[in-house]
Backbone as ProteinMPNN parsed JSONL, in Angstrom:
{"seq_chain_A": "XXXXXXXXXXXXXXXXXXXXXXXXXXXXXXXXXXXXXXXXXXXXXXXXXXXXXXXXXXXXXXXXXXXXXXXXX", "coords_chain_A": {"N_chain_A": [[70.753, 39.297, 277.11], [69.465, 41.224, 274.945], [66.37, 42.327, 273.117], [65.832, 43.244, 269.803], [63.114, 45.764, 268.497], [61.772, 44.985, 265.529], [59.517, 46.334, 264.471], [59.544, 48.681, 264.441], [61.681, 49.807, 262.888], [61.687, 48.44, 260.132], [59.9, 49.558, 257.309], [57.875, 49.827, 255.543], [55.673, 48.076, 253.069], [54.414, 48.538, 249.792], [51.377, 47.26, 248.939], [51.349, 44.091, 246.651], [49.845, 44.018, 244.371], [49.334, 46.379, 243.723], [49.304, 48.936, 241.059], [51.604, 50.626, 239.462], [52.039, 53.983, 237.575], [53.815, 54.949, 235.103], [55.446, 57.551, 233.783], [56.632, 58.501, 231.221], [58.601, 59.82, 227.927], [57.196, 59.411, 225.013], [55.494, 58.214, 221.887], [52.422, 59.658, 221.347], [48.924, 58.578, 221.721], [49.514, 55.76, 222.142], [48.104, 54.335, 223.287], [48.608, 52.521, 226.68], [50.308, 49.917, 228.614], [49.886, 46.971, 231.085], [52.644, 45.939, 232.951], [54.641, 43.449, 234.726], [57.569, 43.745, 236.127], [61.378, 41.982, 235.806], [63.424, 42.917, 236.514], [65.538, 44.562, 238.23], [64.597, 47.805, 238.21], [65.075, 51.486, 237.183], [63.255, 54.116, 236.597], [63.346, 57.732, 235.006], [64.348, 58.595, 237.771], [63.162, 57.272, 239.413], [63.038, 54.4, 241.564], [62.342, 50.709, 240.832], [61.185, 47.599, 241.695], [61.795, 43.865, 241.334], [59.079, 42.265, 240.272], [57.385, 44.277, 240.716], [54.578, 45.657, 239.576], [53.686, 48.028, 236.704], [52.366, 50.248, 234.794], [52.883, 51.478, 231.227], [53.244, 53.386, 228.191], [52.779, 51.945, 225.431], [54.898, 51.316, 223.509], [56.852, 51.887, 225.009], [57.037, 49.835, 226.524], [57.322, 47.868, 224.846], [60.127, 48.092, 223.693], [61.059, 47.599, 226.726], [60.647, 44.467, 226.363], [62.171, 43.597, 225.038], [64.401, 43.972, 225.978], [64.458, 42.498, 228.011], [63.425, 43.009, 230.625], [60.75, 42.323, 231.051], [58.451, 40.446, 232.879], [57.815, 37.134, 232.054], [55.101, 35.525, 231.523]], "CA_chain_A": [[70.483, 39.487, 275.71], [68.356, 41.974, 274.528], [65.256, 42.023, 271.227], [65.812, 44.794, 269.006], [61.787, 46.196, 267.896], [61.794, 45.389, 264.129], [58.85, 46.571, 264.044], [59.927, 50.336, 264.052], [62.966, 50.172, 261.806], [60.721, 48.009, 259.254], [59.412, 50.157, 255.995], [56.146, 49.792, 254.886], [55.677, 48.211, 251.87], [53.464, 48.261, 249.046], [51.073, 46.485, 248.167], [52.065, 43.143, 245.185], [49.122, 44.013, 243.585], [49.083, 47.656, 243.007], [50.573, 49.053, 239.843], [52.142, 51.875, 239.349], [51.695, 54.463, 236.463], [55.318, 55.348, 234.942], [55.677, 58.69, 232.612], [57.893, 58.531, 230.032], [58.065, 60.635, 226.858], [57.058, 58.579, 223.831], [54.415, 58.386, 220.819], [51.351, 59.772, 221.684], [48.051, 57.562, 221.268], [49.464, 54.275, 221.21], [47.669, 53.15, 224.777], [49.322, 51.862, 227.789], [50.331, 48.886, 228.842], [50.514, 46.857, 232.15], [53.77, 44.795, 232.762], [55.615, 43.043, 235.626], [58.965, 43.563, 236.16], [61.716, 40.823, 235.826], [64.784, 42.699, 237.15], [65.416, 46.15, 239.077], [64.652, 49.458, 237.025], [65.0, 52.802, 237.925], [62.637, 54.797, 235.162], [63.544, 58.699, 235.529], [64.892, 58.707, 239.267], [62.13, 55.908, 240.892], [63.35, 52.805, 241.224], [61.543, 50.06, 240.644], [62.043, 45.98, 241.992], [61.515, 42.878, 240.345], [57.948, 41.763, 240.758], [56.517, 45.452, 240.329], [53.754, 45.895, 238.037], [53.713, 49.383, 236.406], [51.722, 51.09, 233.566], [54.041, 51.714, 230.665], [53.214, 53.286, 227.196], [52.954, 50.618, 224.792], [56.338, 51.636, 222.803], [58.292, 51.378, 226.009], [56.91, 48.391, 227.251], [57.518, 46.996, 224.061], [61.202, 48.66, 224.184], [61.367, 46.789, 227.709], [60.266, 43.48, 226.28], [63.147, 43.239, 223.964], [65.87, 44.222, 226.416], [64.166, 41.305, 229.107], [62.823, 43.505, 231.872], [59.588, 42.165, 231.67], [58.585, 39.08, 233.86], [57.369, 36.2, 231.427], [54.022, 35.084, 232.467]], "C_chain_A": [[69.277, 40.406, 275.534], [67.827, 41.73, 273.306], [65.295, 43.338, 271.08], [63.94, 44.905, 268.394], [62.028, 46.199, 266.492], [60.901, 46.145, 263.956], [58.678, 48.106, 263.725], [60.507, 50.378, 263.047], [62.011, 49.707, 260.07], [60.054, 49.362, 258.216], [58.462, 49.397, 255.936], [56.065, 49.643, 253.358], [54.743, 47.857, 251.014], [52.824, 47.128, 248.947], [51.313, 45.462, 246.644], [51.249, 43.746, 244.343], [48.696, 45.406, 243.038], [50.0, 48.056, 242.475], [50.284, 50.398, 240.122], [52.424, 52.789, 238.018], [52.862, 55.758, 236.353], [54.798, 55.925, 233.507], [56.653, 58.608, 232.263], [57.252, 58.889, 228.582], [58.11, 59.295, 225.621], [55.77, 59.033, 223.253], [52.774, 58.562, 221.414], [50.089, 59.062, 221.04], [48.542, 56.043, 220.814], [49.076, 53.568, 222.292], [48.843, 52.992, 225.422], [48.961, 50.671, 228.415], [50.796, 48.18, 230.699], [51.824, 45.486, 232.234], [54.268, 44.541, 233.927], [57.105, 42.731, 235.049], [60.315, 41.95, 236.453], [62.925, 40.843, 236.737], [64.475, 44.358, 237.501], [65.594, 47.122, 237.829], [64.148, 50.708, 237.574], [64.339, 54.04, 236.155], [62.853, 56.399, 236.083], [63.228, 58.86, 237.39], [63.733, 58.001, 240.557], [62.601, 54.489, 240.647], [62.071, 51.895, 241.499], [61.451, 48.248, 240.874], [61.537, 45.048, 241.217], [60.216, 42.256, 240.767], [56.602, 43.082, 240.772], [55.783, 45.28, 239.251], [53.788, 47.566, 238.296], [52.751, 49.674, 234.993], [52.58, 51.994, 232.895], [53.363, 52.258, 229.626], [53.511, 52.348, 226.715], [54.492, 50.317, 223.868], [57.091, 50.915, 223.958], [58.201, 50.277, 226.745], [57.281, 47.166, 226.094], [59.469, 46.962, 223.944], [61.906, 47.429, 225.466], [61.723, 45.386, 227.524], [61.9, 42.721, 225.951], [64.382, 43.394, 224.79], [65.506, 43.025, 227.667], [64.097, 42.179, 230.423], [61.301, 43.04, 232.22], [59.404, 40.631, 231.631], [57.841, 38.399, 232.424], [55.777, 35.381, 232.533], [52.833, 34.326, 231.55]], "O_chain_A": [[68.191, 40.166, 276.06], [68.438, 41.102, 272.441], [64.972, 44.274, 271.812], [63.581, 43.89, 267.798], [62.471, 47.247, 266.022], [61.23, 46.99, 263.123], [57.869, 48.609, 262.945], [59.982, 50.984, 262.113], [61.79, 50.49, 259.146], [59.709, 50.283, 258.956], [58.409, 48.248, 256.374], [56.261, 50.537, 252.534], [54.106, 46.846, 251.31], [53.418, 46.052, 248.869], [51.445, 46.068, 245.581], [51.84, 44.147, 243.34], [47.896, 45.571, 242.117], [51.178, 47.912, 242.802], [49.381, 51.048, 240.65], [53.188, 52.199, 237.254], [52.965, 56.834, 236.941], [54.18, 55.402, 232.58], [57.655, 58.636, 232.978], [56.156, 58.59, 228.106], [58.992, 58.444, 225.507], [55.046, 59.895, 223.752], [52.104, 57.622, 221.843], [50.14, 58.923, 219.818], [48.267, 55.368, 219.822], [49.46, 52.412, 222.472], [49.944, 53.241, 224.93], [47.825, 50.316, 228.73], [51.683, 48.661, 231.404], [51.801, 44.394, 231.668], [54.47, 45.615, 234.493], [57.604, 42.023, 234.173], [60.036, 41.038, 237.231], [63.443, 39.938, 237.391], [63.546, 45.091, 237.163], [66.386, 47.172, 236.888], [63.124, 50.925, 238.223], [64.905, 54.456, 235.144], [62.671, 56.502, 237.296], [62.198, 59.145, 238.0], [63.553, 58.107, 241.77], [62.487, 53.735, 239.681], [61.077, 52.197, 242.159], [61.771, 47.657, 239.842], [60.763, 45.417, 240.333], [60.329, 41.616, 241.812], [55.381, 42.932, 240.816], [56.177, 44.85, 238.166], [53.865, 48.213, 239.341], [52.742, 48.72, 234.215], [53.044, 53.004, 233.425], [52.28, 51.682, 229.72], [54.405, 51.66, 227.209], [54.991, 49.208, 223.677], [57.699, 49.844, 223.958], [59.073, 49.808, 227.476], [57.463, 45.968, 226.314], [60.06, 45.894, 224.104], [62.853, 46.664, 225.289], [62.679, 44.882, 228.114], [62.491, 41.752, 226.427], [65.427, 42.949, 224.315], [66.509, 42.675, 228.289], [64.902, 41.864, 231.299], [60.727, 43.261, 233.286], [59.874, 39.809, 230.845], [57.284, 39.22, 231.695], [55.618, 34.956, 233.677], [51.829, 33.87, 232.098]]}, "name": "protein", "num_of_chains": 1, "seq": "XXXXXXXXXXXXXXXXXXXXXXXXXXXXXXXXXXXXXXXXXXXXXXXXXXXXXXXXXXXXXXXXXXXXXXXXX"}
């Protein structure tokens, strides 16, 4: 029997606690907001997993709220 090396194949993954600061066109001056994610979202071609925090304009985080992407906390 042979042990396969996970430790190569393995990805490297972020840090829980660092957020991530997502551009999207909306109303200028209304602040940004930080939010954890509830379910997978791909904002212009980055996906994004459930448990991500990100930095959203306040529109689209509010936007988010209402469609249940963001984690309840």
């Amino acid at each position: 029997m042979t042990a396969k090396n996970l430790t190569k194949t393995a990805a490297p993954e972020s840090p829980a606690d660092e957020v991530k600061t997502v551009h999207v066109s909306s109303v200028p001056g209304l602040g940004m907001e930080t939010i954890t994610l509830s379910h997978h979202l791909n904002i212009e071609g980055t996906n994004h997993r459930p448990g991500d925090k990100i930095r959203v304009p306040a529109d689209y985080a509010r936007h988010l709220r209402q469609q249940g992407y963001v984690a309840r906390t």
